[in-house]
C-alpha positions as a Markdown table, in Angstrom:
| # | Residue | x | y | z |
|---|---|---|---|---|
| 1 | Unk | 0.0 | 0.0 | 0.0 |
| 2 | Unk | 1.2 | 3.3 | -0.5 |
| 3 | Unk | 2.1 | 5.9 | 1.9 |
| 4 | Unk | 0.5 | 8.7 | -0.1 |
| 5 | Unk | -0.3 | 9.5 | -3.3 |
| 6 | Unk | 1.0 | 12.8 | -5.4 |
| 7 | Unk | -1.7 | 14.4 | -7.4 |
| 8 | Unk | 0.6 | 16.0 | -10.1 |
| 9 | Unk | -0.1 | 17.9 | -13.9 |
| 10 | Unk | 2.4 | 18.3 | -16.7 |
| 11 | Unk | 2.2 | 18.7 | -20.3 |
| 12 | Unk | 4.7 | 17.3 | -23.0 |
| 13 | Unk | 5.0 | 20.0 | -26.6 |
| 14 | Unk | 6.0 | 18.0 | -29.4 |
| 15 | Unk | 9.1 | 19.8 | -30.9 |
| 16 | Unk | 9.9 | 17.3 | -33.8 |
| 17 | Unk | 9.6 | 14.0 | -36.0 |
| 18 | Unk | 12.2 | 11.8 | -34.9 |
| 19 | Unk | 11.6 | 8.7 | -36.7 |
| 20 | Unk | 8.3 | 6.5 | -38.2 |
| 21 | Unk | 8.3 | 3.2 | -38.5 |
| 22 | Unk | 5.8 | 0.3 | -39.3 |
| 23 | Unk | 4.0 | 0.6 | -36.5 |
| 24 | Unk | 4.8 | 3.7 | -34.7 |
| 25 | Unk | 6.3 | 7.1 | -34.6 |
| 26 | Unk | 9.0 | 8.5 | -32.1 |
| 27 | Unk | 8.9 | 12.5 | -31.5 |
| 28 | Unk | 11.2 | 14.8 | -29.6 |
| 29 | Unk | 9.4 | 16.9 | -27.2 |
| 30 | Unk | 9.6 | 18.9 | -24.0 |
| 31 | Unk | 8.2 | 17.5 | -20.6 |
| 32 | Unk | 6.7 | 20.6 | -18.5 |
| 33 | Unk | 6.4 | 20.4 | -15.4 |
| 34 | Unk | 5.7 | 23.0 | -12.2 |
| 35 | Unk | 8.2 | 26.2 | -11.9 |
| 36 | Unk | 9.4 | 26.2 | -15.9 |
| 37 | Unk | 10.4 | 22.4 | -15.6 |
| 38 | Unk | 11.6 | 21.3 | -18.9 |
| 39 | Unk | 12.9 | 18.2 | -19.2 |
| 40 | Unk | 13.4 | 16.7 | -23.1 |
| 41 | Unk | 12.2 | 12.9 | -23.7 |
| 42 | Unk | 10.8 | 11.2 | -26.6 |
| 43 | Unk | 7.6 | 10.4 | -27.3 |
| 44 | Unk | 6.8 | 7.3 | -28.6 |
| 45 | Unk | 3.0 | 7.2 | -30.4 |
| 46 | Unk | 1.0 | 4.1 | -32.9 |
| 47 | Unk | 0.2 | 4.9 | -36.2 |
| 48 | Unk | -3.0 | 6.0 | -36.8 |
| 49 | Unk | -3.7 | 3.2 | -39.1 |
| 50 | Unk | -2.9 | 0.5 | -35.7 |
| 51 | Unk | -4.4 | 3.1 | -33.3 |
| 52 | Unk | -8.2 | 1.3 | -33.0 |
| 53 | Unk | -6.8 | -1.9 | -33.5 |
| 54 | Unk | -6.8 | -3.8 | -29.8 |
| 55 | Unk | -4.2 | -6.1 | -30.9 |
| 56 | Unk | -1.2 | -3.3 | -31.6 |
| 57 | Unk | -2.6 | -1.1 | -28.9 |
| 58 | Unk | -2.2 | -3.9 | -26.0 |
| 59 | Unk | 1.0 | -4.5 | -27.3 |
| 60 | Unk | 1.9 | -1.1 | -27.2 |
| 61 | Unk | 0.7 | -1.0 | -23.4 |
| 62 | Unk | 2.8 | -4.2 | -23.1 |
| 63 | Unk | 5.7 | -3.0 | -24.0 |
| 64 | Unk | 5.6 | 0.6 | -21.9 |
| 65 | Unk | 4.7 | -2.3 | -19.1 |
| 66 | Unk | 7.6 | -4.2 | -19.4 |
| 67 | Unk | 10.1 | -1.8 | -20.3 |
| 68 | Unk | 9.6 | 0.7 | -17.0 |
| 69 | Unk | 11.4 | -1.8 | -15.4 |
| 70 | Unk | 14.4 | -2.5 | -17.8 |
| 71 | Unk | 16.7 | -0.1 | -15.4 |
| 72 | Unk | 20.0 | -0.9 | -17.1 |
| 73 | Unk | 22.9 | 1.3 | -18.9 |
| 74 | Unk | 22.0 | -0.2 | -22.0 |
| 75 | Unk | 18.8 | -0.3 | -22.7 |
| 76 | Unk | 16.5 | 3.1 | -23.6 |
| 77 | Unk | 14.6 | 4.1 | -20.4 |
| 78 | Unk | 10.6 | 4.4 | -20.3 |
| 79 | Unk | 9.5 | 6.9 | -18.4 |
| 80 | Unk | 5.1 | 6.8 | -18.8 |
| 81 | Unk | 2.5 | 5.4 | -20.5 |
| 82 | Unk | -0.4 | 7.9 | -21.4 |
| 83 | Unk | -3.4 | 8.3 | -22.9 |
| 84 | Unk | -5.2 | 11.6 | -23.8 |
| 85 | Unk | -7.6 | 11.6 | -26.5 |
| 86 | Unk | -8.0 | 8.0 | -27.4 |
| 87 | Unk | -3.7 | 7.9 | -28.2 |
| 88 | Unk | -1.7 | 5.9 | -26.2 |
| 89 | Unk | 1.7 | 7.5 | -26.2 |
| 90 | Unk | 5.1 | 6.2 | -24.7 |
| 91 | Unk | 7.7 | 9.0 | -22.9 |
| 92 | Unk | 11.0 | 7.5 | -23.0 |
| 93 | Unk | 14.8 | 8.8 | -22.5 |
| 94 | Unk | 15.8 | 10.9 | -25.1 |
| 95 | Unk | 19.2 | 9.6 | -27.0 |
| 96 | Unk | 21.1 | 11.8 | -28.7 |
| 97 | Unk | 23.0 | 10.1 | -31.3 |
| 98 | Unk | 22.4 | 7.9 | -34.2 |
| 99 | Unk | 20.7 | 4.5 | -34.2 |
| 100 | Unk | 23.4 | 1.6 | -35.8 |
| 101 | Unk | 22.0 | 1.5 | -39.6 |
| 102 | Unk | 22.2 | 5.5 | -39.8 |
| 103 | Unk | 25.9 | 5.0 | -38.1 |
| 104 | Unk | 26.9 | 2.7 | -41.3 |
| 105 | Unk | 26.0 | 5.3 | -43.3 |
| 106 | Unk | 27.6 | 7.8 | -42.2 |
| 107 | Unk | 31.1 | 5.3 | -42.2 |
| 108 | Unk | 30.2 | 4.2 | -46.0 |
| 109 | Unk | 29.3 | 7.8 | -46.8 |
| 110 | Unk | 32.6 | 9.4 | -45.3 |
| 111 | Unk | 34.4 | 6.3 | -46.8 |
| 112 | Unk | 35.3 | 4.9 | -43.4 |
| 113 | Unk | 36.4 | 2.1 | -41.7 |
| 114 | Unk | 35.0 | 1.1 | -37.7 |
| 115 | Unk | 37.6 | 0.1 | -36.0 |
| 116 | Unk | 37.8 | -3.8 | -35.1 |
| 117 | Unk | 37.7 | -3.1 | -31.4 |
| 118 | Unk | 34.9 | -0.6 | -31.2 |
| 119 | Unk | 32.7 | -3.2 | -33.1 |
| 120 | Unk | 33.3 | -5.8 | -30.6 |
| 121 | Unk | 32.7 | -2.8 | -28.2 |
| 122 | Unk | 29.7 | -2.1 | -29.6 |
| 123 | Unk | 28.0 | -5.7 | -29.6 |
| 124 | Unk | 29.9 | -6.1 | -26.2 |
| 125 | Unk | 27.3 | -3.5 | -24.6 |
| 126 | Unk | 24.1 | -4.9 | -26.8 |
| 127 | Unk | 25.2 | -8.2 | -24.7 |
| 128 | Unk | 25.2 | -6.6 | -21.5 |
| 129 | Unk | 21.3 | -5.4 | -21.9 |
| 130 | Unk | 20.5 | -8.8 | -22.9 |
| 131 | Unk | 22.1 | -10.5 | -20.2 |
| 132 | Unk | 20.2 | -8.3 | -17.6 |
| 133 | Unk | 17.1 | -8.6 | -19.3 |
| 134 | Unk | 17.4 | -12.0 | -20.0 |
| 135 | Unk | 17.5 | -12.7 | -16.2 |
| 136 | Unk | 14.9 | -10.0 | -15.4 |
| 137 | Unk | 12.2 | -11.2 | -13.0 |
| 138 | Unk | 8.7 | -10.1 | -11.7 |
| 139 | Unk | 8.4 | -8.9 | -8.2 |
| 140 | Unk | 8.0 | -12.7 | -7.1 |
| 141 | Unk | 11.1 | -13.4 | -8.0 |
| 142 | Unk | 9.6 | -15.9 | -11.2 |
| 143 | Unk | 11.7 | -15.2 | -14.5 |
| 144 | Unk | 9.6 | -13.3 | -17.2 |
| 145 | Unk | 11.8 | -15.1 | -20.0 |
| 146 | Unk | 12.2 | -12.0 | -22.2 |
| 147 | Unk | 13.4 | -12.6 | -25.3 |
| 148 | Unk | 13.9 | -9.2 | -27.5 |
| 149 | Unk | 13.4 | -10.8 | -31.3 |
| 150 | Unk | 13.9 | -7.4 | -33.0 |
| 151 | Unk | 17.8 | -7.1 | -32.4 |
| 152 | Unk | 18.9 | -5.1 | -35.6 |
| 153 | Unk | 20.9 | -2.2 | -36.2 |
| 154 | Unk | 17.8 | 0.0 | -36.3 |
| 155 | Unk | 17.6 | -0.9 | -32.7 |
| 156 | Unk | 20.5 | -0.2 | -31.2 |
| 157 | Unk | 21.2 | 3.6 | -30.8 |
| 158 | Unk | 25.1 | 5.2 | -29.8 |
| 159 | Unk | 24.5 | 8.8 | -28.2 |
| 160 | Unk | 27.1 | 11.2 | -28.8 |
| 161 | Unk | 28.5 | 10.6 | -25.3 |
| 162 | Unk | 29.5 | 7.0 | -26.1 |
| 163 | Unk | 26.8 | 4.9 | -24.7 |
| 164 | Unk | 24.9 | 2.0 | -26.4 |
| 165 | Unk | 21.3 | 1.2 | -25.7 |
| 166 | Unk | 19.2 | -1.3 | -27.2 |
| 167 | Unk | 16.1 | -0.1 | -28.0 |
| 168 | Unk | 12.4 | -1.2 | -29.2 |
| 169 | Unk | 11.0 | -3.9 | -27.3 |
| 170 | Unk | 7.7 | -4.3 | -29.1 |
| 171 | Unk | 7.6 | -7.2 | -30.6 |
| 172 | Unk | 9.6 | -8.8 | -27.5 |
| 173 | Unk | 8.0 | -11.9 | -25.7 |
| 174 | Unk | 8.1 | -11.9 | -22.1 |
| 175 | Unk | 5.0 | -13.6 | -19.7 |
| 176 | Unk | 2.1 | -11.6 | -19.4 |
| 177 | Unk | 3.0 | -8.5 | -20.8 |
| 178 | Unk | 2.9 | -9.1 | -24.9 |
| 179 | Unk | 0.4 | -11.5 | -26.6 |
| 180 | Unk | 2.4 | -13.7 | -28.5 |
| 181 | Unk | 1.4 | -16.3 | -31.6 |
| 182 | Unk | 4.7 | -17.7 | -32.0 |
| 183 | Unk | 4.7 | -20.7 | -33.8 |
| 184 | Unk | 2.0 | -19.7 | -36.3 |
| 185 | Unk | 3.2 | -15.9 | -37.2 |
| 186 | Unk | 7.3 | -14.5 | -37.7 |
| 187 | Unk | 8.2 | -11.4 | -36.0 |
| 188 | Unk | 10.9 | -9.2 | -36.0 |
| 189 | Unk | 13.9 | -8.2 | -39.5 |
| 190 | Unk | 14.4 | -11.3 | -41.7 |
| 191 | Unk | 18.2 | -10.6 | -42.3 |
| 192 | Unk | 18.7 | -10.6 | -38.5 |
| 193 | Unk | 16.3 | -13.2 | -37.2 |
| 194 | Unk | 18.1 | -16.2 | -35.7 |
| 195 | Unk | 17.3 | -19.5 | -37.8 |
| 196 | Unk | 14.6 | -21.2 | -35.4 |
| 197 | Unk | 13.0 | -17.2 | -35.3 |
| 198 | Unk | 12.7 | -17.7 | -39.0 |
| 199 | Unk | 12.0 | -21.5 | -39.3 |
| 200 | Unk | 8.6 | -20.7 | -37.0 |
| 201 | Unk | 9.9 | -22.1 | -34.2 |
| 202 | Unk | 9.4 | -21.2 | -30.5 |
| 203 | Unk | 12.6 | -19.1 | -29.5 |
| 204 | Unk | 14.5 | -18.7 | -26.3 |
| 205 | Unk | 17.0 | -16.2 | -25.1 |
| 206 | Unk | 19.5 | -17.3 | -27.6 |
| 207 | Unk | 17.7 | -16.1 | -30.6 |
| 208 | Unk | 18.5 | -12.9 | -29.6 |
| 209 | Unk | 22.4 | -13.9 | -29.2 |
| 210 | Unk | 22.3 | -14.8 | -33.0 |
| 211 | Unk | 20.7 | -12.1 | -33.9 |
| 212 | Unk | 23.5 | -10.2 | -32.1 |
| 213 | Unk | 26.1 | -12.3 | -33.7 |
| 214 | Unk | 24.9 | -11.0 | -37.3 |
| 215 | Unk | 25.5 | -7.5 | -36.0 |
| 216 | Unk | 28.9 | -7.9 | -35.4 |
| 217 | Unk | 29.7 | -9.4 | -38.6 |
| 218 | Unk | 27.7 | -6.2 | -40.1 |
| 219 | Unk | 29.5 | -4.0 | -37.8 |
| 220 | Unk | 33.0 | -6.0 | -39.0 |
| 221 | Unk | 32.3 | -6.6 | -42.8 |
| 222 | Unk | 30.0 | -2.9 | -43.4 |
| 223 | Unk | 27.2 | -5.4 | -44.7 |
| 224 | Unk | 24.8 | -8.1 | -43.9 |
| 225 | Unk | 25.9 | -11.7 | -45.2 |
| 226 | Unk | 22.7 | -12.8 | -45.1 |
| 227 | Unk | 20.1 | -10.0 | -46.6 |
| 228 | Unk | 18.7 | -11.3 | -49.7 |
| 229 | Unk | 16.5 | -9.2 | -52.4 |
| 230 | Unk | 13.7 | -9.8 | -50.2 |
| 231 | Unk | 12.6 | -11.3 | -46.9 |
| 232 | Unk | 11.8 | -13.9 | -48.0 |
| 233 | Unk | 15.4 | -14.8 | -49.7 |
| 234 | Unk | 16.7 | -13.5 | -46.5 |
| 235 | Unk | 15.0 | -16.0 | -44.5 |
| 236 | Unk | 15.7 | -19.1 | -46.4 |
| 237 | Unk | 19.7 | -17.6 | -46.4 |
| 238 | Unk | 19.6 | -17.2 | -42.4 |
| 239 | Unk | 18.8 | -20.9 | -42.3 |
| 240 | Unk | 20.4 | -22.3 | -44.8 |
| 241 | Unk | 23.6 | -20.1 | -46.3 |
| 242 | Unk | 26.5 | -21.4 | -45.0 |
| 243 | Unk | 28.4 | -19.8 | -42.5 |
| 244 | Unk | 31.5 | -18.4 | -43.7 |
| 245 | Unk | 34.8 | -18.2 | -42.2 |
| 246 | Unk | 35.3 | -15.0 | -41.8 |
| 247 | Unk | 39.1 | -14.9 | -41.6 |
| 248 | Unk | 38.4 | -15.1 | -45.4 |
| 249 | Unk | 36.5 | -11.4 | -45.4 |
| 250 | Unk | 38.1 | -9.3 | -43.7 |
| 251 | Unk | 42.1 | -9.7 | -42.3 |
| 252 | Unk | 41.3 | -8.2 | -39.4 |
| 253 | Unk | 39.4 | -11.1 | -37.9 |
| 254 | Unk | 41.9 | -12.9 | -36.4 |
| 255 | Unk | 41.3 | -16.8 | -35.0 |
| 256 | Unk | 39.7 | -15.9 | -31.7 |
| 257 | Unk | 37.5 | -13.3 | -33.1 |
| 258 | Unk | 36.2 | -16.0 | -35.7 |
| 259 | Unk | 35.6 | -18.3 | -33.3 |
| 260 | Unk | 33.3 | -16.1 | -31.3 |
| 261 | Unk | 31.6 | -15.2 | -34.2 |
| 262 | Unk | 31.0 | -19.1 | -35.2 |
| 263 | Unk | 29.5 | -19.9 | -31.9 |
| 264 | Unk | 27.3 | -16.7 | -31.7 |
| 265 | Unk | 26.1 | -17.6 | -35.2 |
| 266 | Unk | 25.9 | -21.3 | -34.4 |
| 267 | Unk | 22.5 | -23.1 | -36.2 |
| 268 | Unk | 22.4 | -25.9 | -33.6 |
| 269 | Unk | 21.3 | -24.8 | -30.1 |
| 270 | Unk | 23.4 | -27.1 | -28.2 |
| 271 | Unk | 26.7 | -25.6 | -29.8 |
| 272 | Unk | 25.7 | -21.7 | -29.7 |
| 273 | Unk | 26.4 | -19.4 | -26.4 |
| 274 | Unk | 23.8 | -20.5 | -23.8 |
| 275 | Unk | 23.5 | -17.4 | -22.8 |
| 276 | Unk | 24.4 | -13.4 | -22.9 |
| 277 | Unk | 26.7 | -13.4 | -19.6 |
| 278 | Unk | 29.0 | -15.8 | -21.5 |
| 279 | Unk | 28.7 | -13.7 | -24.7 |
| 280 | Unk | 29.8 | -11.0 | -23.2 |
| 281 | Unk | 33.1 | -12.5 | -20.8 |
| 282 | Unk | 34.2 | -13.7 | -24.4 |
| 283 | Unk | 33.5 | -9.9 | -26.3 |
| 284 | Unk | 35.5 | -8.1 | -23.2 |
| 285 | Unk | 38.5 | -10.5 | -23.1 |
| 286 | Unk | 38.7 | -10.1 | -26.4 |
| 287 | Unk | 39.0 | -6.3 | -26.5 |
| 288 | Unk | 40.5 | -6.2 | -22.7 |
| 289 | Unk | 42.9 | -8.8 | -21.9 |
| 290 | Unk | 46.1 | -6.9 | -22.9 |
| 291 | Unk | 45.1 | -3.9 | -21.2 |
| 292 | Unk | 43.6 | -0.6 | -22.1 |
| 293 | Unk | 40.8 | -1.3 | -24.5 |
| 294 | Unk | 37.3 | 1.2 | -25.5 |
| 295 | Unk | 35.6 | 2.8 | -23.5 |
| 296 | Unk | 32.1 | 5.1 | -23.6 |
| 297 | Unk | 34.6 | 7.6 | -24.5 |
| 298 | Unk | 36.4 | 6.1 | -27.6 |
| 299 | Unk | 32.7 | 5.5 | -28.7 |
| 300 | Unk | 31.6 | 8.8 | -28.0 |
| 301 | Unk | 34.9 | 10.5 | -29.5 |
| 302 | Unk | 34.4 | 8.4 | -32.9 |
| 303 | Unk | 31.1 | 9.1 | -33.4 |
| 304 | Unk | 31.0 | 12.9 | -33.0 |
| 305 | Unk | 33.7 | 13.3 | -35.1 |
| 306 | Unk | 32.4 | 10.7 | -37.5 |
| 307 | Unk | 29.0 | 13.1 | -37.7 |
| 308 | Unk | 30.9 | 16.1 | -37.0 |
| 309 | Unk | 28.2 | 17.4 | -34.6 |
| 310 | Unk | 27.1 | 16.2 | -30.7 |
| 311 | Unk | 23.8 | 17.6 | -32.0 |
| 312 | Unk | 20.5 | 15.5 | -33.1 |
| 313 | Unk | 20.1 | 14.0 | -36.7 |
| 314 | Unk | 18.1 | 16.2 | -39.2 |
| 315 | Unk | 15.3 | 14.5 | -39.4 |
| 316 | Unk | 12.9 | 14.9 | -42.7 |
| 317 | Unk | 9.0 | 15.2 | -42.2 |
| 318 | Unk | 7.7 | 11.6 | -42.7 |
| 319 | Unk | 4.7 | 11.0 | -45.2 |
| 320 | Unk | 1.7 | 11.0 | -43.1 |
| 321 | Unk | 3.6 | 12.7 | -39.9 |
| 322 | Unk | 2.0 | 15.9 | -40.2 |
| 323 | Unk | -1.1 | 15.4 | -39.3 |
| 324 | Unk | -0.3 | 13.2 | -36.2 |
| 325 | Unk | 2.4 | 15.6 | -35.1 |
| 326 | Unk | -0.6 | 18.2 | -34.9 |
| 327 | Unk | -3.0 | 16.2 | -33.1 |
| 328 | Unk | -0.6 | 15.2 | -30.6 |
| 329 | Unk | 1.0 | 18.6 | -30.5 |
| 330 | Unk | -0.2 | 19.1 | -26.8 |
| 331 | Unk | -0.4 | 16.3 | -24.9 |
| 332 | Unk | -1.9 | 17.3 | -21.2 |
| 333 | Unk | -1.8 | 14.7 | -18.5 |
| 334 | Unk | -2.9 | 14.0 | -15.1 |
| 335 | Unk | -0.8 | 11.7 | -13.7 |
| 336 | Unk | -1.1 | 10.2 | -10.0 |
| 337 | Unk | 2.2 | 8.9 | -8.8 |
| 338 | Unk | 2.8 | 6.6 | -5.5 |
């Protein structure tokens, strides 16, 4: 029971689009609060197309559910679910940076290379979120056996100051927060889904490891080995396409680095990492047992000079933003907080 409850009123102004995607769209906006409080978050809304459909919108209240108490480093923060109007709306932790496919980019458009260690870097800290939500458990101390199934480069963001978070958990599975058809439907990016993901097949946490194996090889190689013309050709190569050595594709993946790669991107279960803890010993000896390795700060220094700015994206007006941006322009809740 709670001691007391806080009756409290703020308002979040929508500043700018962020990002829209399939199924939602993230803003930038300004949380107000009493005395000129201003804090800036993102906001986090469904399509109007999904917004009466049940389905999408208890998913949506799912995920804002299950995510308020991911408290980790590496993972993007929620901060409230609302509602005003008939929209559901997220407010999460605003990053500042660049989400991992816009990050290519910029290296392929600027004719760079990322450095070996910083990719291993990179994935190490993915691993890290994975491994704490992985283990996450309800207030009973039962384990909600989250598993992400979207982990893509769209997905994980790097803010300007270096740190990585792993982002999007809506199409996660965890017990009683997300209905879930697994089995009968395929969810998540078909050139990162792990084989049984793609095959139909119930998944565990170490779908989510393979999926974070074929980022490092795209981090390593600048492409995805497995993307095909279409989703469905990328399906059919994530289960069947050989996996390479990849000593043979790039010289700077030595013996040990090829080996963790081959067990991350292992088809049989039995002979891939069990789970993210162990993923992540092997990323961090790799970059740390002779000493100094990357830090936030080698991160946070490459990618600000690799955009030349510490400031947001510019972010085009998305086809069919306009009109949501203006009804959600305002959004004026009346929250009660224990």
């Amino acid at each position: 029971m709670a001691l007391f409850t806080i009756q409290s009123e703020f308002r979040y102004e929508i500043t700018r689009l962020i990002f829209e995607g399939g199924m939602g769209v993230v803003y930038e906006a300004e949380q107000h609060g009493a005395r000129d409080f201003v804090k800036r978050v993102a906001i986090k809304v469904i399509r109007q197309n999904y917004a009466n459909q049940k389905t999408f919108i208890d998913n949506f209240i799912g995920e804002a559910k299950l995510v308020a108490d991911l408290i980790h480093t590496n993972i993007a923060q929620t901060y409230q679910l609302g509602e005003t109007r008939g929209v559901y709306f997220i407010a999460m932790e605003l990053i500042r940076g660049a989400n991992l496919e816009q990050f290519n980019q910029q290296l392929a458009d600027k004719r760079r290379t990322l450095p070996r260690e910083l990719a291993v870097f990179i994935t190490s800290r993915v691993a890290r979120g994975l491994a704490y939500a992985h283990a996450k458990t309800d207030k009973d101390g039962k384990p909600l056996g989250i598993v992400h199934r979207d982990v893509s480069l769209k997905n994980i963001m790097i803010a300007f100051e270096g740190d990585v978070k792993l982002t999007d958990f809506g199409i996660a599975k965890a017990r009683g927060f997300l209905q879930d058809n697994e089995g009968e439907v395929v969810a998540g990016k078909a050139d990162y889904m792990s084989p049984e993901q793609a095959n139909f097949q119930v998944t565990d946490k170490r779908s989510d490891l393979f999926s974070s194996g074929v980022v490092l090889a795209h981090l390593l190689l600048g492409r995805n080995i497995f993307k095909g013309p279409t989703p469905e050709e990328s399906r059919q190569r994530i289960m069947k396409q050989p996996i390479p050595d990849f000593r043979t594709l790039d010289k700077r993946i030595d013996d040990r680095l090829n080996e963790i790669l081959q067990r991350t991107l292992a088809r049989d279960l039995n002979q891939r990492y069990p789970n993210a803890d162990e993923l992540l010993y092997d990323l961090e000896h790799y970059i740390y047992h002779q000493g100094y390795g990357p830090t936030n700060e080698t991160l946070g220094k490459f990618i600000r000079e690799l955009f030349g700015q510490a400031v947001p994206l510019a972010v085009k007006e998305a086809k069919g933003g306009t009109q949501l941006l203006e009804h959600t322009a305002r959004l004026a809740v009346k929250n009660e907080l224990p």
